[in-house]
MOPAC internal coordinates of N, CA, C and O (Angstrom, degrees):
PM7 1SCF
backbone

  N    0.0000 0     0.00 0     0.00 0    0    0    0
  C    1.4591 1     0.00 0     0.00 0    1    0    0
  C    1.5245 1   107.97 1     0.00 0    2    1    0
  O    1.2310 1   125.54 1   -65.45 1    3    2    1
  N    1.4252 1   106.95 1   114.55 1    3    2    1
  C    1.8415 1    92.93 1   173.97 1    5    3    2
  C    2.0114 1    91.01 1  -112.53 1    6    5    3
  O    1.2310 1   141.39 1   -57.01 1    7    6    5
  N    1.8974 1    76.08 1   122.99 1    7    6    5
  C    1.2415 1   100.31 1  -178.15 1    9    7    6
  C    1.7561 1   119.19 1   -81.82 1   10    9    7
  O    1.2310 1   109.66 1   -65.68 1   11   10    9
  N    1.1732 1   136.99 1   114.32 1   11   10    9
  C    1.0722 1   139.80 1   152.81 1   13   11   10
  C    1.4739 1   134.42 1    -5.88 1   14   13   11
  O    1.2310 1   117.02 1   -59.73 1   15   14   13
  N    1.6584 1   123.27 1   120.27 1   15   14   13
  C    1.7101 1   110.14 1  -171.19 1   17   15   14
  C    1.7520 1   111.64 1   -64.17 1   18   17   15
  O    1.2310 1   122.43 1   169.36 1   19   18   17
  N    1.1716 1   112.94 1   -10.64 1   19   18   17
  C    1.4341 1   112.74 1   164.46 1   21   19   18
  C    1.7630 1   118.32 1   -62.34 1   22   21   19
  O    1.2310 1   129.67 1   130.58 1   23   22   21
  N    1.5361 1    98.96 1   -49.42 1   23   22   21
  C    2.0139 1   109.15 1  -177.72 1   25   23   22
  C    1.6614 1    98.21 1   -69.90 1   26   25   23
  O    1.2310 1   115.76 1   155.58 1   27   26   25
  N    1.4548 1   125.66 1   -24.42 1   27   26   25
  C    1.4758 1   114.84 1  -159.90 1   29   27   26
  C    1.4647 1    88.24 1   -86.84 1   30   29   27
  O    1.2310 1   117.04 1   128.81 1   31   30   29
  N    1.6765 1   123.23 1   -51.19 1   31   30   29
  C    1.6316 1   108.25 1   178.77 1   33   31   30
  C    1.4029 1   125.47 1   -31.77 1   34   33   31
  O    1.2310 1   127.13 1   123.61 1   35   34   33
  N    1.7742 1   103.88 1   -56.39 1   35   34   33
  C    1.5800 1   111.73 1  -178.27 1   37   35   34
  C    1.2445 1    96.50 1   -48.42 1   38   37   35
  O    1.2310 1   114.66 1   112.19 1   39   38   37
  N    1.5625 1   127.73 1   -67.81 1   39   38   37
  C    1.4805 1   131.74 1  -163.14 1   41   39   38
  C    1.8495 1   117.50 1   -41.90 1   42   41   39
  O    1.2310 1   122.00 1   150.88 1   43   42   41
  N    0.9635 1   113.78 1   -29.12 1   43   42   41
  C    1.2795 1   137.14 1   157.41 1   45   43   42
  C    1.5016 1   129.66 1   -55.73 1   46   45   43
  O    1.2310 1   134.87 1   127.18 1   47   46   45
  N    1.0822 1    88.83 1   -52.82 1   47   46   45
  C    1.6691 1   102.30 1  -176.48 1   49   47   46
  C    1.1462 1   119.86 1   -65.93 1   50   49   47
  O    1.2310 1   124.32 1   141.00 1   51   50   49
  N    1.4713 1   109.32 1   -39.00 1   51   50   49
  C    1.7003 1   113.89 1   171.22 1   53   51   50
  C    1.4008 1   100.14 1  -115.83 1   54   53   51
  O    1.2310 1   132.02 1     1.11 1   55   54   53
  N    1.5432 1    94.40 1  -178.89 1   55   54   53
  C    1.5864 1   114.96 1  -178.56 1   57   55   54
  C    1.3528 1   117.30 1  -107.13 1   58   57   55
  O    1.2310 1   122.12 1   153.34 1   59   58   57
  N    1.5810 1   113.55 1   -26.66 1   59   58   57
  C    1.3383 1   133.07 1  -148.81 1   61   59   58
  C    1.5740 1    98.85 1  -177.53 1   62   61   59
  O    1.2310 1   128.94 1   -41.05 1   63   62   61
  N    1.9087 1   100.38 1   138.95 1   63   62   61
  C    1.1796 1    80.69 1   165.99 1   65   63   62
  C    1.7062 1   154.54 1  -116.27 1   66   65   63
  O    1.2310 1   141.47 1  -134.58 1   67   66   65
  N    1.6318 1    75.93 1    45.42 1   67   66   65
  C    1.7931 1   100.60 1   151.82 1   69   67   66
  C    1.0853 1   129.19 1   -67.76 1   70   69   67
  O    1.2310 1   123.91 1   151.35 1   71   70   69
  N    1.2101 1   110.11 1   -28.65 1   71   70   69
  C    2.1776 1   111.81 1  -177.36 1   73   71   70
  C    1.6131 1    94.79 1   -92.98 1   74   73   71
  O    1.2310 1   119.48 1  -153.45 1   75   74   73
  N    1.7206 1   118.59 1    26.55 1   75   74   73
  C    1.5100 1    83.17 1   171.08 1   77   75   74
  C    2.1338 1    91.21 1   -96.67 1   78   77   75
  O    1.2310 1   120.78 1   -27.65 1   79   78   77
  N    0.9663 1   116.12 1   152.35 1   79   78   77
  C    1.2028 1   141.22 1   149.34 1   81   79   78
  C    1.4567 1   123.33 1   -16.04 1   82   81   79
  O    1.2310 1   113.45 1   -84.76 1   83   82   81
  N    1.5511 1   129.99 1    95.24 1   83   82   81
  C    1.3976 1   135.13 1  -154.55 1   85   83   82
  C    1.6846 1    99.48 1   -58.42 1   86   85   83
  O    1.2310 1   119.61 1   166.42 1   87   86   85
  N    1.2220 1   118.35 1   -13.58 1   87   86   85
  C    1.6177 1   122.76 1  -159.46 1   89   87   86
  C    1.4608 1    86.17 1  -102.57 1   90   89   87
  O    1.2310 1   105.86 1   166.23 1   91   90   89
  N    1.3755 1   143.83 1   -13.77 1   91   90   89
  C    1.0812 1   141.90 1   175.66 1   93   91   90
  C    1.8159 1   126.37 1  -101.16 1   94   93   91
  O    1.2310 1   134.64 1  -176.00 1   95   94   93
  N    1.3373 1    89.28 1     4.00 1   95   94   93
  C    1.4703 1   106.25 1  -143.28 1   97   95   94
  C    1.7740 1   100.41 1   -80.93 1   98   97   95
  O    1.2310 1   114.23 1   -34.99 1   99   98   97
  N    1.0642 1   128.52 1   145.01 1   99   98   97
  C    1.3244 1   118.58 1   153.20 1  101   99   98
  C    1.2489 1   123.46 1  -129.20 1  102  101   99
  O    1.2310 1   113.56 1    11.66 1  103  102  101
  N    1.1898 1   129.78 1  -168.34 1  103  102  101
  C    1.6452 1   125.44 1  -160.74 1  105  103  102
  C    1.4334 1   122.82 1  -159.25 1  106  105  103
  O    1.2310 1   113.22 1   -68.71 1  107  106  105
  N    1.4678 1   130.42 1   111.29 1  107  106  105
  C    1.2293 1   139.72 1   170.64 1  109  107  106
  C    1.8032 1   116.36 1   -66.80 1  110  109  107
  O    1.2310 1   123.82 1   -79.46 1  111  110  109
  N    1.2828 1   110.28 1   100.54 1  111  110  109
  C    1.6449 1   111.82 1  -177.88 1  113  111  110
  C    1.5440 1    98.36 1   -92.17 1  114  113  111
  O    1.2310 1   123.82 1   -66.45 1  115  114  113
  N    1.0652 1   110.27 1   113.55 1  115  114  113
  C    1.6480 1   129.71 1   163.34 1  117  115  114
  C    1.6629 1   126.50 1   -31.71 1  118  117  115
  O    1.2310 1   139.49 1   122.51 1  119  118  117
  N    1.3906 1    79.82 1   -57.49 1  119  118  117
  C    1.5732 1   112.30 1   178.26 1  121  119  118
  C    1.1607 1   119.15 1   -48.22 1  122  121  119
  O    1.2310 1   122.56 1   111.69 1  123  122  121
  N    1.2951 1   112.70 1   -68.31 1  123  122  121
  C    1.2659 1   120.69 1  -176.33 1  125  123  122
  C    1.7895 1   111.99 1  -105.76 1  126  125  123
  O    1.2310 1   117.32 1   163.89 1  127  126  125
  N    1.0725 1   122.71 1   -16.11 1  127  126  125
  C    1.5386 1   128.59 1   168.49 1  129  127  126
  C    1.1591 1    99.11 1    85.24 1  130  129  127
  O    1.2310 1   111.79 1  -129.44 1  131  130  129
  N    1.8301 1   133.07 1    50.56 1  131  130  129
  C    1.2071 1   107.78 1   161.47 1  133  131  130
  C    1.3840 1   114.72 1  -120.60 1  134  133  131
  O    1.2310 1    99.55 1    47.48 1  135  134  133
  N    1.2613 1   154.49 1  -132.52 1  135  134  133
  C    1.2849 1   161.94 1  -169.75 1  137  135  134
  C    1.8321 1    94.26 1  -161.55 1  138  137  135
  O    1.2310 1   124.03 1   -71.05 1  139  138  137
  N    1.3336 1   109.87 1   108.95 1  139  138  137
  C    1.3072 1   118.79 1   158.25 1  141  139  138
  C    1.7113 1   126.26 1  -106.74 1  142  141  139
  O    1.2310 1   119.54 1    23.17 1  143  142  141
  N    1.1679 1   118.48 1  -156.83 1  143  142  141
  C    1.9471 1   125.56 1  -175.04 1  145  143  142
  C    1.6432 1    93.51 1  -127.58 1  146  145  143
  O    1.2310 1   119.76 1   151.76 1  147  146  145
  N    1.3785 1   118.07 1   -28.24 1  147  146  145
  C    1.2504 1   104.44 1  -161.38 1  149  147  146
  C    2.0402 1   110.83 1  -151.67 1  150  149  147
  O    1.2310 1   126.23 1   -42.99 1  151  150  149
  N    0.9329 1   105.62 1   137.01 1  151  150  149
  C    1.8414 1   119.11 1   175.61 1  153  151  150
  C    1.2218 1   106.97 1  -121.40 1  154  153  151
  O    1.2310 1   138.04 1   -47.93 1  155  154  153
  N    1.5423 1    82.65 1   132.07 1  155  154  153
  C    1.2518 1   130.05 1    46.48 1  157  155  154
  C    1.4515 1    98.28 1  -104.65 1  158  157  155
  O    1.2310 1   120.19 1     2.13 1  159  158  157
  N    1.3014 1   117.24 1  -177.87 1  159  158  157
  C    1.6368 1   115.09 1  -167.69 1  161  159  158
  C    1.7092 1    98.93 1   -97.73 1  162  161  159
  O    1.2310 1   126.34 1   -44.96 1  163  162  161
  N    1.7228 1   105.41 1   135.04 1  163  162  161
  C    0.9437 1   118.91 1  -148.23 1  165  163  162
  C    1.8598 1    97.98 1   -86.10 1  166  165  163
  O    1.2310 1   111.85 1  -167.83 1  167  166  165
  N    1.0114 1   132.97 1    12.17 1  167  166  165
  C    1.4431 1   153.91 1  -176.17 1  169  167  166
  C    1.3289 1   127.58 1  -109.54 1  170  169  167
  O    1.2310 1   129.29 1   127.24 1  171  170  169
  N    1.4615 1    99.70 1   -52.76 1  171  170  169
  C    1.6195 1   109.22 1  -174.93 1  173  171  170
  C    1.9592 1    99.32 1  -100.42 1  174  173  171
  O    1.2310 1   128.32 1   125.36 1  175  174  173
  N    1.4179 1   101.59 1   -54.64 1  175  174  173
  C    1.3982 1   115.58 1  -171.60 1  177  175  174
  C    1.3174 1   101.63 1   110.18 1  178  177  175
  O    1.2310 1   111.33 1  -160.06 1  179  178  177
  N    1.4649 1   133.93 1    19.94 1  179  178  177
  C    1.3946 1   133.77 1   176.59 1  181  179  178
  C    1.5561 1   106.39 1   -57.97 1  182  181  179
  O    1.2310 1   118.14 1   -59.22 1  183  182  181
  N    1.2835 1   121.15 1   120.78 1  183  182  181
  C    1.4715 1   131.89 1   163.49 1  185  183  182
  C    1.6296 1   110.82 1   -51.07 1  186  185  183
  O    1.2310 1   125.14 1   108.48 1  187  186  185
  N    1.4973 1   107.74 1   -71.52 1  187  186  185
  C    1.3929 1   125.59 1  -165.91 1  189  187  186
  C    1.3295 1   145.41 1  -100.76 1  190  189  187
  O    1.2310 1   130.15 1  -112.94 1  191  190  189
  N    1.5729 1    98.03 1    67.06 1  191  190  189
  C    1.7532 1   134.77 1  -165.91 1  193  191  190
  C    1.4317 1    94.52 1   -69.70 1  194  193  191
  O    1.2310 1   130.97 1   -36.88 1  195  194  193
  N    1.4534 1    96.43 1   143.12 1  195  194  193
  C    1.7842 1   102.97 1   159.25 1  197  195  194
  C    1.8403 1    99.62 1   -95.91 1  198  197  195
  O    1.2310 1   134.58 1   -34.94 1  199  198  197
  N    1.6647 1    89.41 1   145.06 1  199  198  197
  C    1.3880 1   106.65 1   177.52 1  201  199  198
  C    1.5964 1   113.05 1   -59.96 1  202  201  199
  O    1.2310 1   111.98 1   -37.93 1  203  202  201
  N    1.3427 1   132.73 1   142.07 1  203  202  201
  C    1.5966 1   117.87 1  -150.14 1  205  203  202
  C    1.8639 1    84.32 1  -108.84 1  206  205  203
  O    1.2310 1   113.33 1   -32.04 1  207  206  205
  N    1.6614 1   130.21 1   147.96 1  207  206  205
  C    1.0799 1   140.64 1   168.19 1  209  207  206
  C    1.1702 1    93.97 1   -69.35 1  210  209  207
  O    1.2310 1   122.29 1   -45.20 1  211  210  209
  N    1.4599 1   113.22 1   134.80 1  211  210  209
  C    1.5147 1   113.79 1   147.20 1  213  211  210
  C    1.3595 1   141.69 1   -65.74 1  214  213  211
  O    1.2310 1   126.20 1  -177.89 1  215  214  213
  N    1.2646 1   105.69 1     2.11 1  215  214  213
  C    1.4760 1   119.73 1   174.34 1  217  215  214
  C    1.1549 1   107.88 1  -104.07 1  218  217  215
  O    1.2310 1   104.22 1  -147.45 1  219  218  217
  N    1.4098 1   146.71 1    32.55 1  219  218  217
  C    1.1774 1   150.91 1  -158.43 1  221  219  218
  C    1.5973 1   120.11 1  -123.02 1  222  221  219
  O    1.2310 1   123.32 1   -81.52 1  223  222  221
  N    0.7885 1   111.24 1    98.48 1  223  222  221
  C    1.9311 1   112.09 1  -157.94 1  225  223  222
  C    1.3477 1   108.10 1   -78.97 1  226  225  223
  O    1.2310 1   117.02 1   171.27 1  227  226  225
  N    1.6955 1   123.27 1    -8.73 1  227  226  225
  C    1.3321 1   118.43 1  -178.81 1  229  227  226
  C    1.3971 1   140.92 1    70.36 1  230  229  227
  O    1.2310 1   129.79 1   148.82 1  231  230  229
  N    1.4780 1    98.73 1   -31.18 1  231  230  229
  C    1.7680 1   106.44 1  -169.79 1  233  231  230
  C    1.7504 1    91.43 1  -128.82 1  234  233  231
  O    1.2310 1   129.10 1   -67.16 1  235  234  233
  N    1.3492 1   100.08 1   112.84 1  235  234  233
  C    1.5267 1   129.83 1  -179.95 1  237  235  234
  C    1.3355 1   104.38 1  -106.25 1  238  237  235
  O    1.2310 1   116.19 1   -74.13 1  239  238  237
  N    1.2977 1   124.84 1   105.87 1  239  238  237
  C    1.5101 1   124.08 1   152.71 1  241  239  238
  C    1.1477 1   129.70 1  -107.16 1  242  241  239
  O    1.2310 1   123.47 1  -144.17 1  243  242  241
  N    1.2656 1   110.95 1    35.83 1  243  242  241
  C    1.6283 1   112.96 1   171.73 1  245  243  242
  C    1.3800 1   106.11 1  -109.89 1  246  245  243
  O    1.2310 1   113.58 1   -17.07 1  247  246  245
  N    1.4139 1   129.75 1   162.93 1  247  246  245
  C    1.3246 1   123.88 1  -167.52 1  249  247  246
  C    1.2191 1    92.16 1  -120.69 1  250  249  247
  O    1.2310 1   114.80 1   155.63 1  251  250  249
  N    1.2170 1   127.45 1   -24.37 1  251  250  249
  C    1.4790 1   119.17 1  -167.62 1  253  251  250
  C    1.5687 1   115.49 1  -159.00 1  254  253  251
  O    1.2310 1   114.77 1   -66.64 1  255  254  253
  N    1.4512 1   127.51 1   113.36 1  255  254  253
  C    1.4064 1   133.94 1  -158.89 1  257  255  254
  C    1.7692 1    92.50 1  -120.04 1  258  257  255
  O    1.2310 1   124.58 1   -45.63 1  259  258  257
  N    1.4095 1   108.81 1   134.37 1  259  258  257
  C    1.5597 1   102.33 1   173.46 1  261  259  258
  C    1.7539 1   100.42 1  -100.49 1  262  261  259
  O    1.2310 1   119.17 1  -160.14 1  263  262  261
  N    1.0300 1   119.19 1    19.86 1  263  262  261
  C    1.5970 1   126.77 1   140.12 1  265  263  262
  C    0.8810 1   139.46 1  -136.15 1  266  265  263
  O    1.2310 1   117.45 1    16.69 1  267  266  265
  N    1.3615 1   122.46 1  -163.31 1  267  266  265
  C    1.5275 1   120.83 1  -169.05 1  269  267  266
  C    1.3723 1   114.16 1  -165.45 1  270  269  267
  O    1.2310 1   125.05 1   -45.03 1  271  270  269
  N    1.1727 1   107.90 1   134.97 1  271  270  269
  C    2.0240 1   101.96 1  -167.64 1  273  271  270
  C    1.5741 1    84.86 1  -125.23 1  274  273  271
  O    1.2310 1   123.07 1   -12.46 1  275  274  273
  N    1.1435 1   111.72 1   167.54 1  275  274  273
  C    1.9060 1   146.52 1   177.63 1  277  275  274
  C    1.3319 1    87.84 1   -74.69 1  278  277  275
  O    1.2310 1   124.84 1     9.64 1  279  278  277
  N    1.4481 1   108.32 1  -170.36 1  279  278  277
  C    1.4091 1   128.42 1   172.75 1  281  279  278
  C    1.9559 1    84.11 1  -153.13 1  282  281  279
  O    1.2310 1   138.26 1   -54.41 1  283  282  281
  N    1.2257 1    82.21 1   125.59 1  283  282  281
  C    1.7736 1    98.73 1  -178.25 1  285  283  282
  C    1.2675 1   109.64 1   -60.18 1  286  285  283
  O    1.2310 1   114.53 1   158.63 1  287  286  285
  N    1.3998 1   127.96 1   -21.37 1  287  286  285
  C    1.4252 1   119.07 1  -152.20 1  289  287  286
  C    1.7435 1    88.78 1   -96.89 1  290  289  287
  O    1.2310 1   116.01 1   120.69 1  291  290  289
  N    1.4394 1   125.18 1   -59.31 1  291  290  289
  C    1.4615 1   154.73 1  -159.04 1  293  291  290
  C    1.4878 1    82.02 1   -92.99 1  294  293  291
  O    1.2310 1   113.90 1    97.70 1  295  294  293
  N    0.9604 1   129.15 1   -82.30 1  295  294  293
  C    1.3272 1   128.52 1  -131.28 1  297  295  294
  C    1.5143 1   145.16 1    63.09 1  298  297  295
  O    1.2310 1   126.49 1  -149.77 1  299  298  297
  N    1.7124 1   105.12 1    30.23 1  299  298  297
  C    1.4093 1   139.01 1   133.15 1  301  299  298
  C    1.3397 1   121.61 1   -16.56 1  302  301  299
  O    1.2310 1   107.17 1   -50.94 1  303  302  301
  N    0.8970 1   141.51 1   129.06 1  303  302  301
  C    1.4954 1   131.17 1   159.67 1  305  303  302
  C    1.9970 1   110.88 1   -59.65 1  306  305  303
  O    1.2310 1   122.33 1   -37.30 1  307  306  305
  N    0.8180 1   113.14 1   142.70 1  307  306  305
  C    1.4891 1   119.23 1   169.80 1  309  307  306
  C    1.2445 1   128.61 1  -139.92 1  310  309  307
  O    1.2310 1   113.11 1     8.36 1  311  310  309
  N    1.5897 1   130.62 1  -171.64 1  311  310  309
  C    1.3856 1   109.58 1  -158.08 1  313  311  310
  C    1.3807 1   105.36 1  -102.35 1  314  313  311
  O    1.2310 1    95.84 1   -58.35 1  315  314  313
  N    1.2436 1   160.08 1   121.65 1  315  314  313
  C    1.4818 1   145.39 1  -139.63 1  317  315  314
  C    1.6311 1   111.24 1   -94.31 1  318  317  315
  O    1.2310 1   126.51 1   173.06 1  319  318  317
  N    1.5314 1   105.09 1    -6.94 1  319  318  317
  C    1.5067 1   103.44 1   154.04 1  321  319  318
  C    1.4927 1   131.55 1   -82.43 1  322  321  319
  O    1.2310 1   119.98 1   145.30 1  323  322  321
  N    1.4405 1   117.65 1   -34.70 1  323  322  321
  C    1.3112 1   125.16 1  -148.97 1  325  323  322
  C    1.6915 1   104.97 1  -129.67 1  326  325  323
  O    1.2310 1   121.85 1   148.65 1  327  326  325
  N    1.5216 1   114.07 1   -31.35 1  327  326  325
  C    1.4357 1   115.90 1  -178.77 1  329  327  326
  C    1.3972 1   131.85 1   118.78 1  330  329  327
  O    1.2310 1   129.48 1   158.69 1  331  330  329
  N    1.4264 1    99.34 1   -21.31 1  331  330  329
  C    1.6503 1   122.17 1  -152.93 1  333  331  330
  C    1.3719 1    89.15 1   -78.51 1  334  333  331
  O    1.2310 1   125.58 1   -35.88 1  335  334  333
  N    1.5930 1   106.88 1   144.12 1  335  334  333
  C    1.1071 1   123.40 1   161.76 1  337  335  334
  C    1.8322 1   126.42 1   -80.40 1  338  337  335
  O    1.2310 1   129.46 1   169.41 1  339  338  337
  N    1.5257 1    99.37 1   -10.59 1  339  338  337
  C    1.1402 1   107.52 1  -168.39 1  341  339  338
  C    1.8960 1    97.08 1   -81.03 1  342  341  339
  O    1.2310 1   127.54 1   -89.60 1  343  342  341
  N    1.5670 1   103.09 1    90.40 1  343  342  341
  C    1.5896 1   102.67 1   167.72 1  345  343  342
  C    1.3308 1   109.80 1  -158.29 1  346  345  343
  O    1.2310 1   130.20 1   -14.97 1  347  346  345
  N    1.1883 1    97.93 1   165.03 1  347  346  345
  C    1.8123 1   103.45 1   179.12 1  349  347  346
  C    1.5352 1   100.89 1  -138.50 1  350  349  347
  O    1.2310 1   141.44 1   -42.98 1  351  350  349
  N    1.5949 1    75.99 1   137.02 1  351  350  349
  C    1.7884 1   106.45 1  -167.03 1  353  351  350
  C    1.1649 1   107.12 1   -95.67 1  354  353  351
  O    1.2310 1   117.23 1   -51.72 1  355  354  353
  N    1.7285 1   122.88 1   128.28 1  355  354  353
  C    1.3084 1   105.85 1   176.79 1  357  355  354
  C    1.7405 1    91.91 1  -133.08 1  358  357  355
  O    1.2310 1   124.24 1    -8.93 1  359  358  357
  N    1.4829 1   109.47 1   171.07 1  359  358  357
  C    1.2390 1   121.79 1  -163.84 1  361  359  358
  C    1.5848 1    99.49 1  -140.45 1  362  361  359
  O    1.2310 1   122.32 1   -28.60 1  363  362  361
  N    2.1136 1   113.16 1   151.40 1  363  362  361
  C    1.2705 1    95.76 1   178.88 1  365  363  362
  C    1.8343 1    89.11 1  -115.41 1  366  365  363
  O    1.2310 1   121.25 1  -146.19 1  367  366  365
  N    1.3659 1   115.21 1    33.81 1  367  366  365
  C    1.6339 1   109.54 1  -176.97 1  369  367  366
  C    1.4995 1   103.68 1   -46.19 1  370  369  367
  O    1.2310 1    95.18 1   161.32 1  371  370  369
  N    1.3312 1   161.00 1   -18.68 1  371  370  369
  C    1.3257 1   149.39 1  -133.18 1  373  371  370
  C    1.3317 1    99.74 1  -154.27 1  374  373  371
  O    1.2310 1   116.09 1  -156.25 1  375  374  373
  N    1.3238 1   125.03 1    23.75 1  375  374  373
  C    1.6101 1   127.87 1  -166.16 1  377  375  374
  C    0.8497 1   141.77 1    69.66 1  378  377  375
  O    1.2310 1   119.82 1   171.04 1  379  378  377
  N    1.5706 1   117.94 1    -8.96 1  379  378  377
  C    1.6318 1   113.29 1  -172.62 1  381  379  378
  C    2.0800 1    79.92 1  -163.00 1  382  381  379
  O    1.2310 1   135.61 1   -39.94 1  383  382  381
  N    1.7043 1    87.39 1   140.06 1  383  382  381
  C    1.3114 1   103.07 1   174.06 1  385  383  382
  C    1.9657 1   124.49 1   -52.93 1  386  385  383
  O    1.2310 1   127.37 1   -38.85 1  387  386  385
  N    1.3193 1   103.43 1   141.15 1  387  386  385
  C    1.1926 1   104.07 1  -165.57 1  389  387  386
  C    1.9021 1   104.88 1  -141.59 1  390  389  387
  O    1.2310 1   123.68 1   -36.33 1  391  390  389
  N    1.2339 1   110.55 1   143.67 1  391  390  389
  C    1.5239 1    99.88 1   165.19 1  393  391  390
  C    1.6604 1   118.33 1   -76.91 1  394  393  391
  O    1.2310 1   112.13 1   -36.05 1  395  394  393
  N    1.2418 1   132.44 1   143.95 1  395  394  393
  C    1.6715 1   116.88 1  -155.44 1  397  395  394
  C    2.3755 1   104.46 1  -114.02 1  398  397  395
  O    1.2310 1   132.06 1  -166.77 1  399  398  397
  N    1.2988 1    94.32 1    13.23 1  399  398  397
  C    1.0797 1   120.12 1   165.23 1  401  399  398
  C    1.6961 1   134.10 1   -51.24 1  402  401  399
  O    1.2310 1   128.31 1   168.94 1  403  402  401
  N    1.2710 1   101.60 1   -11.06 1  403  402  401
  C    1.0810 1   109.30 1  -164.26 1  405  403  402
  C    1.6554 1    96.35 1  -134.15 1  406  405  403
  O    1.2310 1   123.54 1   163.97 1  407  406  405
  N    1.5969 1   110.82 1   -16.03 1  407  406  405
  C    1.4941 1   116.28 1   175.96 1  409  407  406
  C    1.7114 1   105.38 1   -40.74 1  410  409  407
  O    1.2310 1   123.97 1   -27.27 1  411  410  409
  N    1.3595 1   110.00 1   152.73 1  411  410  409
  C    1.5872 1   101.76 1   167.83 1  413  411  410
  C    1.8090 1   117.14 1   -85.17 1  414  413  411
  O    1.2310 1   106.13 1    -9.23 1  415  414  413
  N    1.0768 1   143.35 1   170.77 1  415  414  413
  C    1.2257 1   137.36 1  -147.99 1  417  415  414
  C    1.6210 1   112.11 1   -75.63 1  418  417  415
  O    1.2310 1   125.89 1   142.76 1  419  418  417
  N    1.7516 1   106.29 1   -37.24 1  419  418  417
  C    1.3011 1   105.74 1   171.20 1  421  419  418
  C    2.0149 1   135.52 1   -65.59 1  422  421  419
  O    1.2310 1   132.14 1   166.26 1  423  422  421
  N    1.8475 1    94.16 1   -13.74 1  423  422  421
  C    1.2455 1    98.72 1   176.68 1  425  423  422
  C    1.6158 1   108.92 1   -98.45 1  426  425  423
  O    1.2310 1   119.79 1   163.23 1  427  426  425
  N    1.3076 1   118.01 1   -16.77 1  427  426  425
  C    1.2765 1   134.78 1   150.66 1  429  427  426
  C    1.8999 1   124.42 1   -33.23 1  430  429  427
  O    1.2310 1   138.90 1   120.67 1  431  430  429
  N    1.4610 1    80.97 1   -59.33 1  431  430  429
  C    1.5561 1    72.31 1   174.85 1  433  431  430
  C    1.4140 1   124.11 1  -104.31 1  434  433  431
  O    1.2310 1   124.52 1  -175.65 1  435  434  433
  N    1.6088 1   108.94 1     4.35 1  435  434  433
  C    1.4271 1   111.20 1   161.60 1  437  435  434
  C    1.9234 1   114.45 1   -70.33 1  438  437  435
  O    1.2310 1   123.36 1   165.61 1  439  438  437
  N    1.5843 1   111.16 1   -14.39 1  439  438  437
  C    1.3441 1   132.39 1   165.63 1  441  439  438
  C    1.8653 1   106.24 1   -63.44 1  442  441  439
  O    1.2310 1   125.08 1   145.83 1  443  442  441
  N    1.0361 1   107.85 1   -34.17 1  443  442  441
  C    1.1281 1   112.54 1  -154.04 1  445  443  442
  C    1.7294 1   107.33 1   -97.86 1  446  445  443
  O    1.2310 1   126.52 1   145.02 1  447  446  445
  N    1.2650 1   105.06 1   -34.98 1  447  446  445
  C    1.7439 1   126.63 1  -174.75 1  449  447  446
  C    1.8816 1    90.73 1   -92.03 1  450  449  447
  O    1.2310 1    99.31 1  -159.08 1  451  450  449
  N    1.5854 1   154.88 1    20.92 1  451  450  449
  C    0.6258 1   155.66 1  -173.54 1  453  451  450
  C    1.7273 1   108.87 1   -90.54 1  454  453  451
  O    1.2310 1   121.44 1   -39.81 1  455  454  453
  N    1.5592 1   114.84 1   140.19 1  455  454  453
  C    1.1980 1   100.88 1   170.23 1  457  455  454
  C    1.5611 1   131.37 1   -95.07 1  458  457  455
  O    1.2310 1   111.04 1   -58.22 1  459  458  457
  N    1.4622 1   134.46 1   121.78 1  459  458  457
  C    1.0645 1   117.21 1  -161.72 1  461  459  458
  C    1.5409 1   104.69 1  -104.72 1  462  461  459
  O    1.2310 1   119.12 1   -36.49 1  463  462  461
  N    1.6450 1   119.28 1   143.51 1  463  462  461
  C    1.3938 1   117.87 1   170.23 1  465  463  462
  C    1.3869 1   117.51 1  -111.71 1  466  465  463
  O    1.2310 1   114.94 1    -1.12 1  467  466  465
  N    1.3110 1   127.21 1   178.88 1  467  466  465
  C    1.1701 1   125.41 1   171.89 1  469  467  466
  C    1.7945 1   109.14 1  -130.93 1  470  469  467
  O    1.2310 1   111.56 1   -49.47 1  471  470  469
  N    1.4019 1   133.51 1   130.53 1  471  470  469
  C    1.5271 1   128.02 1   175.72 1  473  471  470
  C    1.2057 1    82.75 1   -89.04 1  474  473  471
  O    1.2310 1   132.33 1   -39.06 1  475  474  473
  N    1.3865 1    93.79 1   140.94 1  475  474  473
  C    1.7522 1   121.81 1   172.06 1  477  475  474
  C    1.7499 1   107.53 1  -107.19 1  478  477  475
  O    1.2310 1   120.10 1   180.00 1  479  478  477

């Protein structure tokens, strides 16, 4: 993904994206799949939104990426064409494909600290 000097400022600006600014804030509702400003979600009434990255483009049209890059700010997996956080990572470390979502955080980022090659 080559990210934009606009996404690297944001990426900069915060650390996490808890320090972004509740007046800035937006919100992924599960429930109902929309993107709101404010929670609980004013549609469903969902309490317990994840805070949305601002680097997050939302609209993924690829079905299938044989990689996967971070997002500098979150450090999400995302799609390495487009940005979106909206993806699921799966791994065949254990023999047979798996979604890695549910890994606990330390095998997570041994996913993440991995070296990847390419045969040419």
């Amino acid at each position: 993904m080559i990210w934009s000097e606009q996404q690297r400022k944001i990426a900069a600006q915060y650390s996490s994206k808890d320090d972004i600014p509740v007046a800035e804030r937006r919100y992924k509702c599960h429930s109902c799949h929309l993107i709101v400003d404010e929670t609980p979600c004013p549609v469903c009434g969902e309490r317990n939104m994840e805070i949305m990255c601002p680097l997050d483009t939302c609209n993924c049209s690829h079905e299938i990426a044989s990689s996967i890059e971070y997002c500098p700010l979150c450090g999400e997996p995302v799609c390495p064409e487009c940005g979106s956080h909206d993806v699921v990572q799966i791994s065949r470390v254990t023999g047979y494909l798996q979604d890695v979502s549910g890994w606990n955080a330390g095998k997570q980022q041994e996913l993440k600290d991995r070296q990847r090659y390419s045969v040419v």
